[in-house]
C-alpha positions in Angstrom: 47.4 56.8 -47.9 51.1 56.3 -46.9 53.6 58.5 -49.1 57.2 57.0 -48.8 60.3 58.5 -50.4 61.3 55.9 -52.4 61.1 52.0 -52.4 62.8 48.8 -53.4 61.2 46.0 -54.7 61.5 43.0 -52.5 60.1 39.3 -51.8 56.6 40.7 -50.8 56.3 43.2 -53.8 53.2 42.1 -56.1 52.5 45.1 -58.3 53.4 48.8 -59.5 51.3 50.9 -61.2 51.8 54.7 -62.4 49.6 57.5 -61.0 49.4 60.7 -59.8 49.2 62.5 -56.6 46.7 64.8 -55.8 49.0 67.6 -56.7 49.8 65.9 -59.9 53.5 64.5 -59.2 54.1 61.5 -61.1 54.6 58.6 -58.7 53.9 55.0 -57.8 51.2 52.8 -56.5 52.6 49.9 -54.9 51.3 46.9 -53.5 53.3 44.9 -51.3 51.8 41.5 -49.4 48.6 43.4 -47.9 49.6 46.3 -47.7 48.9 49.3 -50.7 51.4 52.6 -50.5 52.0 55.3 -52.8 56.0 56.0 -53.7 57.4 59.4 -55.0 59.0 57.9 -58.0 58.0 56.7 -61.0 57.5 52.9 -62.1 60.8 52.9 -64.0 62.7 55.1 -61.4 61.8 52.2 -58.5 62.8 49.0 -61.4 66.1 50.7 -62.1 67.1 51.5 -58.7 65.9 47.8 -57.3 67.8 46.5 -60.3 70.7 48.9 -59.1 70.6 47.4 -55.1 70.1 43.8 -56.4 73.9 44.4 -58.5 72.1 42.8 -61.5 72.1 46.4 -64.1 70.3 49.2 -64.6 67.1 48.9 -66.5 68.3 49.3 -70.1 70.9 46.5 -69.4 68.3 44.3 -67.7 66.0 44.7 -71.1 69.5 44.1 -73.3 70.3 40.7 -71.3 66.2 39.6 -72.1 66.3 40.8 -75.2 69.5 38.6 -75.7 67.5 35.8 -74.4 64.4 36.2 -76.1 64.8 37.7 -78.8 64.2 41.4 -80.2 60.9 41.5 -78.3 58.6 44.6 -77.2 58.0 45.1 -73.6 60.1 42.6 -72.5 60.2 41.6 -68.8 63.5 41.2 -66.6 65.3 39.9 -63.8 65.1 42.2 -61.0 66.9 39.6 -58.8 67.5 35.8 -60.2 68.9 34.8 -56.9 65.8 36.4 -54.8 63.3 34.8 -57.8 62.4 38.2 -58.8 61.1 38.4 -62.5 59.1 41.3 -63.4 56.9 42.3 -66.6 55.1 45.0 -68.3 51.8 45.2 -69.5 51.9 48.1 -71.5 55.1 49.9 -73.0 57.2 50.7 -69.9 57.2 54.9 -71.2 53.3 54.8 -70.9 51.8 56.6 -67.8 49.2 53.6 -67.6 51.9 51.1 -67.6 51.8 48.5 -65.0 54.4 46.0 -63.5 54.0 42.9 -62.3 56.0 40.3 -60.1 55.7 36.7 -62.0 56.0 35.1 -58.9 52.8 36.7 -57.5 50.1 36.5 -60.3 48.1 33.1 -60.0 45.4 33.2 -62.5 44.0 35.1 -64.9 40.3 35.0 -65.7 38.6 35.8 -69.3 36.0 38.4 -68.7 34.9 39.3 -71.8 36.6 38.8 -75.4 38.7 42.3 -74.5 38.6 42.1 -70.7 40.8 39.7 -68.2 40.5 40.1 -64.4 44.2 39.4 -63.1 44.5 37.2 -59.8 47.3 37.8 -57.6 48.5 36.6 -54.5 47.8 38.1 -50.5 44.0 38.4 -52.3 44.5 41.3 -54.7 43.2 41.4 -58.4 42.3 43.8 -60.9 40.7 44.1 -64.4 42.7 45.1 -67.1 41.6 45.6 -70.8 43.9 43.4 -72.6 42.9 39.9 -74.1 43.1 37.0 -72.1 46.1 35.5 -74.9 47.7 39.0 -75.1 48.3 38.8 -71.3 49.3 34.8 -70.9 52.1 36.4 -73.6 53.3 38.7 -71.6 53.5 36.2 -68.4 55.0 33.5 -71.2 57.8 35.8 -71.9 58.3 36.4 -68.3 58.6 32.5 -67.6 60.6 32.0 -70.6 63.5 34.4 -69.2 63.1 33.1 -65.6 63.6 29.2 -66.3 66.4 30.6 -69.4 68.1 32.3 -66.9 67.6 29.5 -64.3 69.0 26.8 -67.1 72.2 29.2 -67.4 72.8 29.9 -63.9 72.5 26.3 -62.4 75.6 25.1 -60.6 75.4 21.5 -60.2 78.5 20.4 -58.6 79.9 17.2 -57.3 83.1 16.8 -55.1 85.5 13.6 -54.7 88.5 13.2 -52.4 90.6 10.3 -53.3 93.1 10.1 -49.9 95.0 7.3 -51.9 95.7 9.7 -54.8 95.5 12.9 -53.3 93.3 14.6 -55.4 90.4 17.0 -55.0 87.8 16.4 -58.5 85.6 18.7 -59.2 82.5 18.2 -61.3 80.5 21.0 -63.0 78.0 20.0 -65.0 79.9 18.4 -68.3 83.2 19.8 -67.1 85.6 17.8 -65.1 88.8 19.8 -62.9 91.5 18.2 -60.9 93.8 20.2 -58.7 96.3 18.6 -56.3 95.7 18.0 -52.8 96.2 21.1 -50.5 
């Protein structure tokens, strides 16, 4: 299997799971469209660096600004990218080897196995079984909706523009707010 360096999460970029090499390094298993490739860094190490390229935070400030959203939650997802519709979510405490991160934008369904068992759907054909309850899982993706549409709400720049040649004045209309500055 391919090995790379290192690796930023992008458009394409469904999943990232922890594992270990055959000669036990810590890195990542990532899958990206069709394509599967390990990564020498760890889960967090590829989130906080994306997060770093994207200019959005670090990790730690990227679970602060959720946490601000959504309260004083556990394993709470974050915004990789708003502008690139990157949203991404834990299913187990980010600090645990057998954590796994998922892009929002990628999972489609999930399906209830068994009262402890849910087989995840996600896009370009993958899926997986994961032993977590069908509700504790449509939490986590909750959560991850939640901050995308919060952050959406926050970040929406409906504008309107008027030229009045008789007045000679440019209006500006954001949202509820109104600005006039003179004709240039």
């Amino acid at each position: 299997m391919e090995m790379r360096r290192s690796f930023i999460i992008n458009q394409d970029t469904v999943l990232i799971k922890s594992e270990f090499d055959s000669n036990g390094y810590h890195c990542s298993r990532v899958i990206q469209g069709t394509d599967t490739f390990l990564v020498r860094q760890k889960p967090l190490d590829i989130i906080d660096d994306s997060m770093l390229y994207y200019g959005a935070s670090d990790l730690q400030g990227g679970i602060r600004a959720a946490r601000y959203s959504l309260g004083n939650i556990s394993m709470c997802p974050v915004s990789v990218c708003s502008q690139l519709d990157l949203y991404w979510f834990p299913l187990f405490s980010p600090k645990n080897e057998k954590c796994i991160w998922l892009s929002h934008s990628h999972v489609l369904k999930p399906d209830k196995l068994s009262p402890s068992t849910t087989r995840v759907n996600l896009r370009f054909g993958h899926s997986f079984e994961l032993d977590m309850k069908i509700s504790r899982f449509k939490e986590k993706y909750s959560r991850a909706t939640d901050l995308k549409y919060t952050i959406q709400e926050r970040t929406k720049k409906a504008m309107t523009f008027y030229y009045d040649p008789h007045k000679g004045l440019h209006m500006v209309s954001e949202s509820s707010f109104t600005y006039n500055s003179p004709k240039i």
